[in-house]
C-alpha positions in Angstrom: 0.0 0.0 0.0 1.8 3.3 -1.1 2.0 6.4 1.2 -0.7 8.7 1.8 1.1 11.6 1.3 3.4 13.7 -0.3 7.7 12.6 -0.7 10.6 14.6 -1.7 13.3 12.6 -2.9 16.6 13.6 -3.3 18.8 11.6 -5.2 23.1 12.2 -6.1 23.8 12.1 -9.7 27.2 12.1 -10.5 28.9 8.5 -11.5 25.0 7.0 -11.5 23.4 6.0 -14.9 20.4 7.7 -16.4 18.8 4.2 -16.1 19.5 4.3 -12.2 18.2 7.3 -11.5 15.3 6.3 -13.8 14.7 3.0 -11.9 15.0 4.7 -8.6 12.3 7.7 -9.3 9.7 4.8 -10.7 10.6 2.7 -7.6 9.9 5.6 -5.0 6.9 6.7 -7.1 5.5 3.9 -6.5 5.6 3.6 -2.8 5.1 7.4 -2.8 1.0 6.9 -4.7 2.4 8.9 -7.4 3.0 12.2 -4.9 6.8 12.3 -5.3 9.0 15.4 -5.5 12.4 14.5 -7.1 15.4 17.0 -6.6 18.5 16.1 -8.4 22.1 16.7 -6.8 25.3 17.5 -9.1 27.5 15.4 -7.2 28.6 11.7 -5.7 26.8 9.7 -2.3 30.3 10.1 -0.5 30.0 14.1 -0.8 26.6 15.4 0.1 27.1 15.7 3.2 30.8 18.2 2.5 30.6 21.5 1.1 29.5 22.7 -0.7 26.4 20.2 -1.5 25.3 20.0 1.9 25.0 23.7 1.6 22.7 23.1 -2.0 21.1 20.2 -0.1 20.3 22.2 3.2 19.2 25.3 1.0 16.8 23.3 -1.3 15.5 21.3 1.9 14.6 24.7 3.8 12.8 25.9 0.1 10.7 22.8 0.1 10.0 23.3 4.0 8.5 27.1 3.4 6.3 25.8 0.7 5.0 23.0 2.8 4.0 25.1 5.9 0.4 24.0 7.0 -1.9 27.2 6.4 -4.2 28.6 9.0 -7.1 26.3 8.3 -4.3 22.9 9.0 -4.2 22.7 5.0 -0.7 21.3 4.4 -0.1 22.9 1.0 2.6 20.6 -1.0 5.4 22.1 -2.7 5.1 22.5 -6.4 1.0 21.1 -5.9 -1.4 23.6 -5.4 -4.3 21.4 -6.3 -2.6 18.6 -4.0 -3.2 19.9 -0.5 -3.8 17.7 2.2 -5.3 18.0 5.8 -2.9 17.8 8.8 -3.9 14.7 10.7 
């Protein structure tokens, strides 16, 4: 049973095929009902977490964050989805 909401996914992409990242996105998709977010990183597994991607990583995470505040009436408004919002539980 896939996830009942929505996921961002971010993946690495340097030294990974096109067909990895391919399989990857349909995989999460799946579990994610469709409702997936995928961000793209210009660099290897080993270096998110050096500078400066953990910088591009913490910077697009925070983005993502502000768009997905709940609103006043506990509407959890999804990034990039306007006509996707969901109740807070």
């Amino acid at each position: 049973m896939p996830f009942r909401g929505a996921v961002s996914y971010w993946k690495c992409v340097q030294q990974v095929s096109l067909q990895e990242i391919r399989n990857d996105e349909l995989e999460w998709r799946e579990l994610a009902g469709g409702n997936l977010k995928l961000h793209l990183l210009d660099c290897r597994h080993d270096q998110i977490m050096k500078s400066p991607h953990v910088e591009t990583l913490a910077g697009q995470i925070m983005e993502y964050t502000r768009k997905s505040r709940p609103t006043a009436t506990g509407a959890i408004r999804v990034a990039g989805n306007a006509d996707r919002d969901r109740r807070s539980p």
